[in-house]
N, CA, C and O atoms as a GROMACS GRO file, in nm:
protein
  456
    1UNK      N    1   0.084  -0.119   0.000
    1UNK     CA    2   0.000   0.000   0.000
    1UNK      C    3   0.088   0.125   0.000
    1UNK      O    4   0.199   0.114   0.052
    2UNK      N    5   0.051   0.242  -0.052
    2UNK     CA    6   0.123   0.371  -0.076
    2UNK      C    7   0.170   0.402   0.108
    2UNK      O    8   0.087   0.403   0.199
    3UNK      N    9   0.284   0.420   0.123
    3UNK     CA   10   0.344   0.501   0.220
    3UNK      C   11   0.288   0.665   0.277
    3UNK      O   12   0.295   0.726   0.384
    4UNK      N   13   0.232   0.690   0.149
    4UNK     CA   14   0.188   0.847   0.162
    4UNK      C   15   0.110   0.799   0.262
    4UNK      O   16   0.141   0.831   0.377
    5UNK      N   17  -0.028   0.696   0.234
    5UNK     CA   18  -0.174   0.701   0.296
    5UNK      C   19  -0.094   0.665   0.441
    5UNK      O   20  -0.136   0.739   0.530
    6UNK      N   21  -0.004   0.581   0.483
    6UNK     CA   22  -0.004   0.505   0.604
    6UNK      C   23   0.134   0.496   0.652
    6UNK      O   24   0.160   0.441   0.759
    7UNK      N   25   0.217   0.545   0.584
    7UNK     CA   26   0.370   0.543   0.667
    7UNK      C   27   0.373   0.392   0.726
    7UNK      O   28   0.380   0.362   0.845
    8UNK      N   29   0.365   0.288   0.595
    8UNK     CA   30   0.421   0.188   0.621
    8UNK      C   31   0.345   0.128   0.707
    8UNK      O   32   0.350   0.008   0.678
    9UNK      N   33   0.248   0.149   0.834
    9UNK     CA   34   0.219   0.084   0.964
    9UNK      C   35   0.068   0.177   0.943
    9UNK      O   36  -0.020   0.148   0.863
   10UNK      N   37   0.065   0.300   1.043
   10UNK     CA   38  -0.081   0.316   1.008
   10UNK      C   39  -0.077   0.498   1.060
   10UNK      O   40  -0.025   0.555   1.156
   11UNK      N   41  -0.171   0.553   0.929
   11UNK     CA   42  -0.160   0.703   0.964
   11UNK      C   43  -0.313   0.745   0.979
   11UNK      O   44  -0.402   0.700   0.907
   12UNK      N   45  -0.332   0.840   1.084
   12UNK     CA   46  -0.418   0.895   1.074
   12UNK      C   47  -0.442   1.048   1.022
   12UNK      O   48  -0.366   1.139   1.053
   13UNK      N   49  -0.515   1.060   0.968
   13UNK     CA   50  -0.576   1.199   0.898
   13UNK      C   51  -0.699   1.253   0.890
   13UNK      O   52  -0.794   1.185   0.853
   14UNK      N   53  -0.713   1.396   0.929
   14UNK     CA   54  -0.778   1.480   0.951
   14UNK      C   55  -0.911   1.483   0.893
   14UNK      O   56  -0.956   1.457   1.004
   15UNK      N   57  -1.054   1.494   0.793
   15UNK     CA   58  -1.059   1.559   0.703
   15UNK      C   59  -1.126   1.662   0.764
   15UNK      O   60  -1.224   1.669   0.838
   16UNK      N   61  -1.028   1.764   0.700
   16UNK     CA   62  -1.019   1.917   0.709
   16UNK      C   63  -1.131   1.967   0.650
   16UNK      O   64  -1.212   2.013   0.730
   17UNK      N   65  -1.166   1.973   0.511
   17UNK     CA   66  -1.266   2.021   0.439
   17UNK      C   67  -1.328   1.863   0.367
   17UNK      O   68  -1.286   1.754   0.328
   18UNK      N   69  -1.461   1.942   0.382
   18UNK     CA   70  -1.594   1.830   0.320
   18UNK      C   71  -1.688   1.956   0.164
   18UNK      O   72  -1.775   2.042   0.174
   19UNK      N   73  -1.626   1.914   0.068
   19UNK     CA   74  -1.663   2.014  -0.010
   19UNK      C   75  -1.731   1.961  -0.172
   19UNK      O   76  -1.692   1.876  -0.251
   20UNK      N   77  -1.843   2.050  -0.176
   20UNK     CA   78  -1.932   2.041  -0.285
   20UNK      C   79  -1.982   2.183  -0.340
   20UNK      O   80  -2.017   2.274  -0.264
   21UNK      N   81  -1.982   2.192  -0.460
   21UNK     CA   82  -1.982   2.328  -0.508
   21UNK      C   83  -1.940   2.421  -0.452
   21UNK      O   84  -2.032   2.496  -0.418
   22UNK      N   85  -1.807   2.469  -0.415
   22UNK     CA   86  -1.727   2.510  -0.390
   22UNK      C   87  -1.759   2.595  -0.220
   22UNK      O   88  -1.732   2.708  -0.180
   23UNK      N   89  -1.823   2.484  -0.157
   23UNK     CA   90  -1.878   2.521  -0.066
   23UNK      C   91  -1.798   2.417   0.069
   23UNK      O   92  -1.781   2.297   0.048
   24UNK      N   93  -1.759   2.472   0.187
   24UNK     CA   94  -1.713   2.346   0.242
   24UNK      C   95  -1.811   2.316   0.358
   24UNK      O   96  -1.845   2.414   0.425
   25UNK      N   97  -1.875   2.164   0.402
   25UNK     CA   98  -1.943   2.144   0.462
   25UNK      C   99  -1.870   2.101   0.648
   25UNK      O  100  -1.944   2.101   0.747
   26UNK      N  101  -1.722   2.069   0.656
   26UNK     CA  102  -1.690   2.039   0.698
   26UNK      C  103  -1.701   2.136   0.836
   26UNK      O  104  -1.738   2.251   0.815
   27UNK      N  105  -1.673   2.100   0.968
   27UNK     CA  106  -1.736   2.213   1.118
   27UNK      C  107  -1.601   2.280   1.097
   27UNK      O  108  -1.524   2.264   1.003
   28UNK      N  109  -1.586   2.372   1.222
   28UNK     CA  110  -1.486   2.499   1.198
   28UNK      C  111  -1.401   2.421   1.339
   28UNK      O  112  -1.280   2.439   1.350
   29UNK      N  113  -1.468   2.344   1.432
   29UNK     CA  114  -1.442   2.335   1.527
   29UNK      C  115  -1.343   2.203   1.481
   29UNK      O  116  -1.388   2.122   1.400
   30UNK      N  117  -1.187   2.185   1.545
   30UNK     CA  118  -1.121   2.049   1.505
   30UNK      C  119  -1.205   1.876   1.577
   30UNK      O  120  -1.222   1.758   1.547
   31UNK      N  121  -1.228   1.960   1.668
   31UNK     CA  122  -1.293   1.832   1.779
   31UNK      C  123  -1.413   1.778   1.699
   31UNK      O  124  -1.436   1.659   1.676
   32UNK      N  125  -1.486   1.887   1.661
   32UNK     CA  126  -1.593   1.857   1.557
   32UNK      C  127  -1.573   1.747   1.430
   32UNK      O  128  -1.672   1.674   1.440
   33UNK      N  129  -1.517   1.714   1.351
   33UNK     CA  130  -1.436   1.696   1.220
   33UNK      C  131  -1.426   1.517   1.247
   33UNK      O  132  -1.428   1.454   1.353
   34UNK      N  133  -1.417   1.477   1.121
   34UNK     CA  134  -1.405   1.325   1.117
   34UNK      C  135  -1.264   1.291   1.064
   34UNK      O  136  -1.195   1.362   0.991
   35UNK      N  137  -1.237   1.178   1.109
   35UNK     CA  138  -1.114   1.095   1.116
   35UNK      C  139  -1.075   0.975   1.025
   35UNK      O  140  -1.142   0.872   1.033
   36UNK      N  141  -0.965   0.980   0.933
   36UNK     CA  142  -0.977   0.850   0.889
   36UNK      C  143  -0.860   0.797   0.847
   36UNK      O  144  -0.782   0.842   0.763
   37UNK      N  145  -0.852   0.706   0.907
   37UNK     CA  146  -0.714   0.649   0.928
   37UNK      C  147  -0.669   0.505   0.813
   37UNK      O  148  -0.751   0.422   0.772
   38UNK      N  149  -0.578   0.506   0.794
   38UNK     CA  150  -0.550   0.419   0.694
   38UNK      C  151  -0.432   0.331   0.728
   38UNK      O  152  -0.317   0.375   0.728
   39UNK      N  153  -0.469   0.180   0.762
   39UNK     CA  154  -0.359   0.095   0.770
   39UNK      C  155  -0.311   0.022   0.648
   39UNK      O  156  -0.367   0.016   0.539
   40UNK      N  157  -0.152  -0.053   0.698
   40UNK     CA  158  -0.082  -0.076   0.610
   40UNK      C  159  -0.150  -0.216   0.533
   40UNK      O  160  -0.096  -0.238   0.425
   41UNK      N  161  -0.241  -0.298   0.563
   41UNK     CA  162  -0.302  -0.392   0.570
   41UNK      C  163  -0.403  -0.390   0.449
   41UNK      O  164  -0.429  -0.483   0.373
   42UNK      N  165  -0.453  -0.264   0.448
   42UNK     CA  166  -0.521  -0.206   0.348
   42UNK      C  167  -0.700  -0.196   0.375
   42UNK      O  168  -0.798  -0.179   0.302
   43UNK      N  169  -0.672  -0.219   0.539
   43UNK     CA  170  -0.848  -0.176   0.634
   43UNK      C  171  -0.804  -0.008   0.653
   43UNK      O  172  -0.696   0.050   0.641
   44UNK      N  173  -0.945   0.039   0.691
   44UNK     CA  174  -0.907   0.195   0.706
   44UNK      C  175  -1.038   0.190   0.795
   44UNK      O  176  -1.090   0.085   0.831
   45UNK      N  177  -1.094   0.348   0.833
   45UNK     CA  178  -1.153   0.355   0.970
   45UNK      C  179  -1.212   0.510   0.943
   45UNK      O  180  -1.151   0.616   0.935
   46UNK      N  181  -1.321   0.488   0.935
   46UNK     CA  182  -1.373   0.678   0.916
   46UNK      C  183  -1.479   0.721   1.038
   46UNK      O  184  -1.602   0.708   1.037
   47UNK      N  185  -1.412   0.763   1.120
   47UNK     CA  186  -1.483   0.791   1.231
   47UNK      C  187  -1.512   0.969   1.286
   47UNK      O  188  -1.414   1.037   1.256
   48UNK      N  189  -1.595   1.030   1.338
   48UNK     CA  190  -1.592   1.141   1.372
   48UNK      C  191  -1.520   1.105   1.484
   48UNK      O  192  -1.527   1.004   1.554
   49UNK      N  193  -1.445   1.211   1.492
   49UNK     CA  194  -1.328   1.265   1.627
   49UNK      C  195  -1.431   1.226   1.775
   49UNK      O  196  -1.423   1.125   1.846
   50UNK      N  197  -1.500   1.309   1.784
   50UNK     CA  198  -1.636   1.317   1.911
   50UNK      C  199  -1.666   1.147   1.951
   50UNK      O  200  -1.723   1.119   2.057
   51UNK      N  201  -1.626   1.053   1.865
   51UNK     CA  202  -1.714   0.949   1.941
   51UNK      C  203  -1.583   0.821   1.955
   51UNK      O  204  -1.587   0.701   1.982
   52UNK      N  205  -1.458   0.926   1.917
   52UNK     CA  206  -1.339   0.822   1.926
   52UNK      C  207  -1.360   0.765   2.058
   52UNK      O  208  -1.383   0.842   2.151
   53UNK      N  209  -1.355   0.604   2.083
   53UNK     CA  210  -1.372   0.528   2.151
   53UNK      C  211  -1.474   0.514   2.254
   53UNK      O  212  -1.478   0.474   2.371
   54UNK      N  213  -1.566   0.570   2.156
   54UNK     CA  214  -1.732   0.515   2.233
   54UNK      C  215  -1.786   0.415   2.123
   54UNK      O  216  -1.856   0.328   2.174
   55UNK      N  217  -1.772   0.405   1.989
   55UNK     CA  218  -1.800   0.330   1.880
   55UNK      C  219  -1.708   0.335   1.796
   55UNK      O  220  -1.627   0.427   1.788
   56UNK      N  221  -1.714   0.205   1.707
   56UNK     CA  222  -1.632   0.147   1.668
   56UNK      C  223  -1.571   0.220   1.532
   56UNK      O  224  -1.458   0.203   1.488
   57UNK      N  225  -1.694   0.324   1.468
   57UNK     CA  226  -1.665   0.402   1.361
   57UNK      C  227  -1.704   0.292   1.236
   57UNK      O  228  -1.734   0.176   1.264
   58UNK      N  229  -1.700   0.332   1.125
   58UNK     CA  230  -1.694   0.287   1.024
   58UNK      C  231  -1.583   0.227   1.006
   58UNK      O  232  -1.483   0.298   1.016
   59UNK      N  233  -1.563   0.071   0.970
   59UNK     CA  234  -1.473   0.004   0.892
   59UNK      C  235  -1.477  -0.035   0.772
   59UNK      O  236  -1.578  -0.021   0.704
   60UNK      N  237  -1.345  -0.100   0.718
   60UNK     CA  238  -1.368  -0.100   0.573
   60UNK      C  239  -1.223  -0.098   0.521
   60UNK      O  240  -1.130  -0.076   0.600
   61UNK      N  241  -1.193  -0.126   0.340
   61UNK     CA  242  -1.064  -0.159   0.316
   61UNK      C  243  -1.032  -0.056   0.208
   61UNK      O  244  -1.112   0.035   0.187
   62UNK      N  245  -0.931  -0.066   0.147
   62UNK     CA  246  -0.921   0.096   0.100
   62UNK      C  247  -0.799  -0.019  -0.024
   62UNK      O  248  -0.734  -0.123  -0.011
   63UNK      N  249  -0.827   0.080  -0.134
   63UNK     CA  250  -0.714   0.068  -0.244
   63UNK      C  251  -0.693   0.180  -0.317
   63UNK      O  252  -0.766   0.275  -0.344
   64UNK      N  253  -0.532   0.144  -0.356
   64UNK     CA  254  -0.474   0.286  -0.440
   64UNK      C  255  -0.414   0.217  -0.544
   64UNK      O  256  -0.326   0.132  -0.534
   65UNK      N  257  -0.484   0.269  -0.676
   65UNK     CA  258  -0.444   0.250  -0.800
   65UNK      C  259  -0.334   0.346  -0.830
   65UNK      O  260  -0.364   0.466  -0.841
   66UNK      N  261  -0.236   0.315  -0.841
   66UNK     CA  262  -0.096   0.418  -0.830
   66UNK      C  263  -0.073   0.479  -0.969
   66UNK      O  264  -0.008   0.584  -0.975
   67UNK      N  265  -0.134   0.406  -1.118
   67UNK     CA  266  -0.127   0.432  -1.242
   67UNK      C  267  -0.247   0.544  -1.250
   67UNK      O  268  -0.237   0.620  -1.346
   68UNK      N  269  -0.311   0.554  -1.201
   68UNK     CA  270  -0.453   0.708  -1.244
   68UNK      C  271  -0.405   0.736  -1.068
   68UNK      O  272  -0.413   0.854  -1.034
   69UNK      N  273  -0.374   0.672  -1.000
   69UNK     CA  274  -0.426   0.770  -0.811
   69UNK      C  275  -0.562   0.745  -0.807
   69UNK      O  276  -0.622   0.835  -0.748
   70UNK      N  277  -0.632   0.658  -0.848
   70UNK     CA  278  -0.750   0.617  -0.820
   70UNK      C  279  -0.745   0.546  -0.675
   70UNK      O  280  -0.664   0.457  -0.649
   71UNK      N  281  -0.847   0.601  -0.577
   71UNK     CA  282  -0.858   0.558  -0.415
   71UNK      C  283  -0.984   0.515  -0.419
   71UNK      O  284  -1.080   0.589  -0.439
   72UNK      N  285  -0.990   0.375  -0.398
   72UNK     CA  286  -1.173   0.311  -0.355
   72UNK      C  287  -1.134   0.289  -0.213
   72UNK      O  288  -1.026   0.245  -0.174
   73UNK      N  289  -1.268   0.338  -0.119
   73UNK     CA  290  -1.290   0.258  -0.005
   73UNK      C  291  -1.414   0.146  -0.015
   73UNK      O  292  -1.515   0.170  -0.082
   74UNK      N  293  -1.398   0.038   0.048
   74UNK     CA  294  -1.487  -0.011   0.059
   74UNK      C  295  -1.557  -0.046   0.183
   74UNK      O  296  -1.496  -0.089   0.282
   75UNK      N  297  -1.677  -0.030   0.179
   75UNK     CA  298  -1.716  -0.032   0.340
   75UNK      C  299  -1.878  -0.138   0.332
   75UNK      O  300  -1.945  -0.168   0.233
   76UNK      N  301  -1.890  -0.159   0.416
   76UNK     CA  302  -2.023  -0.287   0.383
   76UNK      C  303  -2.159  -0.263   0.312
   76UNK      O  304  -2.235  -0.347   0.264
   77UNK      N  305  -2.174  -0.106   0.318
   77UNK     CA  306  -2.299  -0.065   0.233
   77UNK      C  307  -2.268   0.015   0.124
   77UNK      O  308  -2.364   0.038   0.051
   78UNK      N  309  -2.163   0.065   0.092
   78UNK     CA  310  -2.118   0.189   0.019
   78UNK      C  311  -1.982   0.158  -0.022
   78UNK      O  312  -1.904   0.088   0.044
   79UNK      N  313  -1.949   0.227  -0.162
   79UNK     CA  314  -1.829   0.243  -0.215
   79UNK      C  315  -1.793   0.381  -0.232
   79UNK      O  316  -1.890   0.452  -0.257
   80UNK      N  317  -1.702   0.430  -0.227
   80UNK     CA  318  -1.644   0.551  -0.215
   80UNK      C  319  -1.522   0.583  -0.311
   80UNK      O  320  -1.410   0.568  -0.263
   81UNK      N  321  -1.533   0.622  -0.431
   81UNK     CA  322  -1.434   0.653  -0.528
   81UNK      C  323  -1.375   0.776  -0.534
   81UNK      O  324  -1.449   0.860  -0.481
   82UNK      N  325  -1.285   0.818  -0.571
   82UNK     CA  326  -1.206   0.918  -0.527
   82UNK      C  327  -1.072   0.912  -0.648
   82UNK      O  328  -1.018   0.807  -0.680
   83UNK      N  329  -1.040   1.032  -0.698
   83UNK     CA  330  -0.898   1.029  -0.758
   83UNK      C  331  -0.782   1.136  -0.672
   83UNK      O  332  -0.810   1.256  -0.676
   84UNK      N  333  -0.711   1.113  -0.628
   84UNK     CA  334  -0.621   1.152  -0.517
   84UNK      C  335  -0.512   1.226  -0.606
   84UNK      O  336  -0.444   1.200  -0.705
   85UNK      N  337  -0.533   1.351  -0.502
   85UNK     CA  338  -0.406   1.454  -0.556
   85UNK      C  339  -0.358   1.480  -0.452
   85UNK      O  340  -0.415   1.515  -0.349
   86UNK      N  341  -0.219   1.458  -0.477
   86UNK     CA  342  -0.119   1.532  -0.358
   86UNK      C  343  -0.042   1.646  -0.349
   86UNK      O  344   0.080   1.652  -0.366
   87UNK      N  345  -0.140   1.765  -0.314
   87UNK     CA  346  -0.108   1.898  -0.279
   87UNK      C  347   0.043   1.904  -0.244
   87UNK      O  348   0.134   1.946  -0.316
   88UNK      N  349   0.050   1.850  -0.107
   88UNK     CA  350   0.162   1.808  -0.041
   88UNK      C  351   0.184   1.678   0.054
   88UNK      O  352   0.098   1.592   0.073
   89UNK      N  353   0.325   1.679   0.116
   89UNK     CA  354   0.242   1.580   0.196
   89UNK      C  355   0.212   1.596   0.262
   89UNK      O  356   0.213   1.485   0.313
   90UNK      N  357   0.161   1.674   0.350
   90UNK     CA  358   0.063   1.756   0.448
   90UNK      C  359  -0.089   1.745   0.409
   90UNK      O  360  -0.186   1.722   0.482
   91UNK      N  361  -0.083   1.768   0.269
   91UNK     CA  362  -0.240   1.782   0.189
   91UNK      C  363  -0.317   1.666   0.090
   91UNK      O  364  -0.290   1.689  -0.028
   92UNK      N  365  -0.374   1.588   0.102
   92UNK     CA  366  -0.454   1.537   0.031
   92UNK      C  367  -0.560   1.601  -0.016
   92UNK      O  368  -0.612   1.698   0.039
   93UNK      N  369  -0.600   1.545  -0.128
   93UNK     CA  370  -0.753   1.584  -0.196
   93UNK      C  371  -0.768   1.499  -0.300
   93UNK      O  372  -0.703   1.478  -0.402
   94UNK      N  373  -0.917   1.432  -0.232
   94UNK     CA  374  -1.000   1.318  -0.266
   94UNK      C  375  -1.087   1.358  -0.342
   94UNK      O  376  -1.191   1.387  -0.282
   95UNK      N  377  -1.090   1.377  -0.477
   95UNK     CA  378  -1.203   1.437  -0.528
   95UNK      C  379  -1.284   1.307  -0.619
   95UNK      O  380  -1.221   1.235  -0.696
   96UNK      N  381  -1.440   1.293  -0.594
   96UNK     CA  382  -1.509   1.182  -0.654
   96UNK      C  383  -1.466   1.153  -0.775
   96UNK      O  384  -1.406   1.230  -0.851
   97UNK      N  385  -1.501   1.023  -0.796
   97UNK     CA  386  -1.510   1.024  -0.977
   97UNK      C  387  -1.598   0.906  -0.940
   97UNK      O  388  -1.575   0.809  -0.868
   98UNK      N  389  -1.730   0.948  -1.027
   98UNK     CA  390  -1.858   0.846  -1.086
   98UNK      C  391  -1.781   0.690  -1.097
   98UNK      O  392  -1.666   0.662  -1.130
   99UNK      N  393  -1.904   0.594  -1.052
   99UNK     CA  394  -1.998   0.603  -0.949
   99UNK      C  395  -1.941   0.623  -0.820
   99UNK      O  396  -1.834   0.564  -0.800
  100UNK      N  397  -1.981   0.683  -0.742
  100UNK     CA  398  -1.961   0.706  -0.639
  100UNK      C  399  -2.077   0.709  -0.510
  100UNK      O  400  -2.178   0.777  -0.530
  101UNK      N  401  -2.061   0.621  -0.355
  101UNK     CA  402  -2.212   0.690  -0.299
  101UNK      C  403  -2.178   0.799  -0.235
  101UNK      O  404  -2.277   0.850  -0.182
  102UNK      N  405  -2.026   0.890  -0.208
  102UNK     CA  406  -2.014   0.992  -0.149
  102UNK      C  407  -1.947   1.074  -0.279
  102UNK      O  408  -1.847   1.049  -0.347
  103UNK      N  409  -2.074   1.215  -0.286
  103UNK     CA  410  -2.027   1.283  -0.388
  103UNK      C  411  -1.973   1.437  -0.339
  103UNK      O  412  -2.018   1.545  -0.376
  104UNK      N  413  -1.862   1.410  -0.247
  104UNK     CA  414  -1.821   1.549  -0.167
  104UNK      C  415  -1.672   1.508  -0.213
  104UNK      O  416  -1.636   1.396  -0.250
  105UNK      N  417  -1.592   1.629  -0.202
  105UNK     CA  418  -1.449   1.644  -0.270
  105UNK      C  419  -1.340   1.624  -0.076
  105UNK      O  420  -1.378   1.710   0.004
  106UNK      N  421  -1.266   1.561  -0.038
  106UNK     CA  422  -1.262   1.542   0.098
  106UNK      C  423  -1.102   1.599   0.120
  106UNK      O  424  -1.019   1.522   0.074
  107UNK      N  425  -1.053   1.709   0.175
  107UNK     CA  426  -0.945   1.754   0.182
  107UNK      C  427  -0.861   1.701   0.297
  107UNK      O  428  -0.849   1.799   0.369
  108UNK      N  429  -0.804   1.613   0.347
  108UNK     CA  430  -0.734   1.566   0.419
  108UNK      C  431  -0.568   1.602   0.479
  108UNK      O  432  -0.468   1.558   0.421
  109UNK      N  433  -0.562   1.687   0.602
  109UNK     CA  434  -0.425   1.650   0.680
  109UNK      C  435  -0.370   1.596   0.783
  109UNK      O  436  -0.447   1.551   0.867
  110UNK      N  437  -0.232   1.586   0.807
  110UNK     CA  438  -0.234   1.496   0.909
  110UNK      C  439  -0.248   1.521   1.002
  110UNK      O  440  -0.223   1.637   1.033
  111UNK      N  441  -0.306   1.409   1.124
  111UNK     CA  442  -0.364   1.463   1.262
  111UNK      C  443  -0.315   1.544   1.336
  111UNK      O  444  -0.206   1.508   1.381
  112UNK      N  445  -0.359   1.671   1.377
  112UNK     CA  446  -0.256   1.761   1.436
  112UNK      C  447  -0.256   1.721   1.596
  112UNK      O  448  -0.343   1.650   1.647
  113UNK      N  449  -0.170   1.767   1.651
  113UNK     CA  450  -0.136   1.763   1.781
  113UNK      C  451  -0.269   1.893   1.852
  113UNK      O  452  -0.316   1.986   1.786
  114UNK      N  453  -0.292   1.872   1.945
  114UNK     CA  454  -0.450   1.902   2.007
  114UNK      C  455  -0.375   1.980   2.125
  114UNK      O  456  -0.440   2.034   2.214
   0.00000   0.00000   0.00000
């Protein structure tokens, strides 16, 4: 699996902005904001921050097509497609590509220190 998503073992990341027509849906507050972490294994974990370790969050397995940067998650009811640009490595951006069941563009950094 790409090093970017998981440093080898397992990274967690922010998402910062939740955005659709150039609008971002994502809270202002960090505590607010959802989480999603990506292991080297190729399971990942999308959880809001607020309920870290009261529930289990969303699970699910994740792939990176390294020839387009095409990112699928897969999770038990939903698929999640995405073509991945790397701003930096600080910055991700997940932007859909059809079919997709989440049609928001997802800006991702890494977990900051609180």
């Amino acid at each position: 699996k790409e090093p970017l998503l998981n440093d080898l073992n397992s990274k967690v990341w922010l998402v910062d902005q939740v955005i659709k027509n150039d609008t971002n849906f994502a809270p202002a507050m960090t505590l607010d904001k959802d989480i999603l972490v990506f292991y080297q294994s190729g399971k990942c974990l999308y959880q809001p921050m607020r309920t870290l370790g009261e529930t289990a969050g969303r699970k699910g397995e994740y792939s990176l097509h390294s020839d387009n940067m095409d990112l699928n998650f897969y999770f038990t009811d939903e698929k999640w497609s995405f073509r991945l640009k790397v701003i930096s490595e600080d910055t991700l951006v997940l932007e859909p590509i059809l079919p997709t069941d989440l049609k928001f563009t997802l800006v991702l950094i890494p977990f900051p220190e609180l």
